[in-house]
C-alpha positions as CSV (number, residue, x, y, z in Angstrom):
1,X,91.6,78.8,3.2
2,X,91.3,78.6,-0.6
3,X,92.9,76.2,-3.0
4,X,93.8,78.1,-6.1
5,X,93.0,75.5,-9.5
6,X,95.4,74.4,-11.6
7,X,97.0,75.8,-14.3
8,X,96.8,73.2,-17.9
9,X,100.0,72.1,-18.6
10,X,100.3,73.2,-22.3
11,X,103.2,70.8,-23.8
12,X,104.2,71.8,-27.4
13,X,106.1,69.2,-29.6
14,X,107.7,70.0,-33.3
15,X,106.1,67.8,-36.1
16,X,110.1,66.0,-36.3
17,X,109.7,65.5,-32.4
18,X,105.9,64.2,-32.4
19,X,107.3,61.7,-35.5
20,X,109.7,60.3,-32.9
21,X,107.7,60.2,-30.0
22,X,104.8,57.6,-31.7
23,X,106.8,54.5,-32.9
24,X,103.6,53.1,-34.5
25,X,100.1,52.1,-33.7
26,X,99.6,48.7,-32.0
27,X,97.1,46.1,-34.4
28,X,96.1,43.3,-31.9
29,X,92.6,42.1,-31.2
30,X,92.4,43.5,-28.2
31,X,93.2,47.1,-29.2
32,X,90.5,46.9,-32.3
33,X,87.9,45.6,-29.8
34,X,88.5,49.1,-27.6
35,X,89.0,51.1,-30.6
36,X,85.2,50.7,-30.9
37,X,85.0,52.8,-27.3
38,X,86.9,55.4,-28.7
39,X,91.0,54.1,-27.7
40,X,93.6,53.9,-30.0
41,X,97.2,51.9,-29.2
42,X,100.4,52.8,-29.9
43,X,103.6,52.2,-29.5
44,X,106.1,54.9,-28.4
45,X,109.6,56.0,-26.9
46,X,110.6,54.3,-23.8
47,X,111.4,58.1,-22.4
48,X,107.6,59.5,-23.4
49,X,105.9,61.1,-21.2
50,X,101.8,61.6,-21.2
51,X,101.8,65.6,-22.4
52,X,104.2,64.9,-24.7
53,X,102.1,61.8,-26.2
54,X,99.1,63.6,-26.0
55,X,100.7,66.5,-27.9
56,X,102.3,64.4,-30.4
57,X,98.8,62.2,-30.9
58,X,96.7,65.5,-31.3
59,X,99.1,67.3,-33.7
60,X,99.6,64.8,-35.8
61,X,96.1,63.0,-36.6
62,X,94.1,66.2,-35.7
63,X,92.0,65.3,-32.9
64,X,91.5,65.9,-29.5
65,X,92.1,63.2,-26.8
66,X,90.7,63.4,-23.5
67,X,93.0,60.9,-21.3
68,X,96.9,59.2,-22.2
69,X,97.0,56.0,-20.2
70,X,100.8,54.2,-20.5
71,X,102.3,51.1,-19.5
72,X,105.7,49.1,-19.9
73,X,106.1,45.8,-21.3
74,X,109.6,44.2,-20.0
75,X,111.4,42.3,-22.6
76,X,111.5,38.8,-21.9
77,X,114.3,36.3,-21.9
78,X,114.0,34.2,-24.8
79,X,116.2,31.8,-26.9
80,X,117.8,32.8,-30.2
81,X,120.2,30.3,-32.7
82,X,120.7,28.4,-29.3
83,X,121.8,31.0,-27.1
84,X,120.0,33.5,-24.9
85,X,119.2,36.7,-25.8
86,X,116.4,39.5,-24.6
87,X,113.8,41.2,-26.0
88,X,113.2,45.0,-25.9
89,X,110.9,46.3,-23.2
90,X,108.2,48.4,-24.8
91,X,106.3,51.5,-23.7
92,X,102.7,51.3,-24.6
93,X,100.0,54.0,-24.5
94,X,96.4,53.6,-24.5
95,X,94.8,57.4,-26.0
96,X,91.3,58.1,-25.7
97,X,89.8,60.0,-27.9
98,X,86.8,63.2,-27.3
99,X,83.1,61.9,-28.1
100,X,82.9,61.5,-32.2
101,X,86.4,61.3,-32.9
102,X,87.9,58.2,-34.8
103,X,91.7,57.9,-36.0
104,X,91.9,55.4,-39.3
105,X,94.8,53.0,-38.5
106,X,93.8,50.2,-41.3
107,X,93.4,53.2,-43.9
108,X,90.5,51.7,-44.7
């Protein structure tokens, strides 16, 4: 019995729809510490999904990314002018980048 191997899963994205997929990148401490490994942060659509990120992240900054890890940040409950109100739950992804490849967030 022989398993056949997969098939990549070639996603295309237009340039408007990689634009909207990536919300913007994520500036925290923690994401410049593991941009030194290679990982770059962003921010994008709640209804992303990895191909689509990783299309969007390759066509856009021209490089070639290995692994999209995501995860969701619920909004929490917090108070606003004295009454309750919720923040927005957030879809994060973590991209890492092929050996030698470097995206300038700073622009510096």
């Amino acid at each position: 019995m022989s398993i056949r191997p997969k098939k990549p899963i070639v996603t295309r994205v237009s340039q408007a729809k990689a634009y909207d997929t990536i919300v913007r990148p994520v500036i925290t401490e923690k994401a410049t510490m593991s941009s030194e490994n290679g990982q770059v942060s962003f921010v994008v659509r709640n209804d992303a999904t990895k191909p689509e990120i990783k299309a969007a992240v390759e066509m856009l900054f021209d490089v070639k990314v290995v692994t999209v890890n995501t995860l969701i940040t619920k909004g929490k409950i917090k108070m606003f002018r004295g009454r309750k109100g919720r923040r927005s739950d957030v879809k994060k992804a973590i991209v890492t980048l092929a050996e030698g490849q470097t995206i300038e967030i700073m622009g510096a």
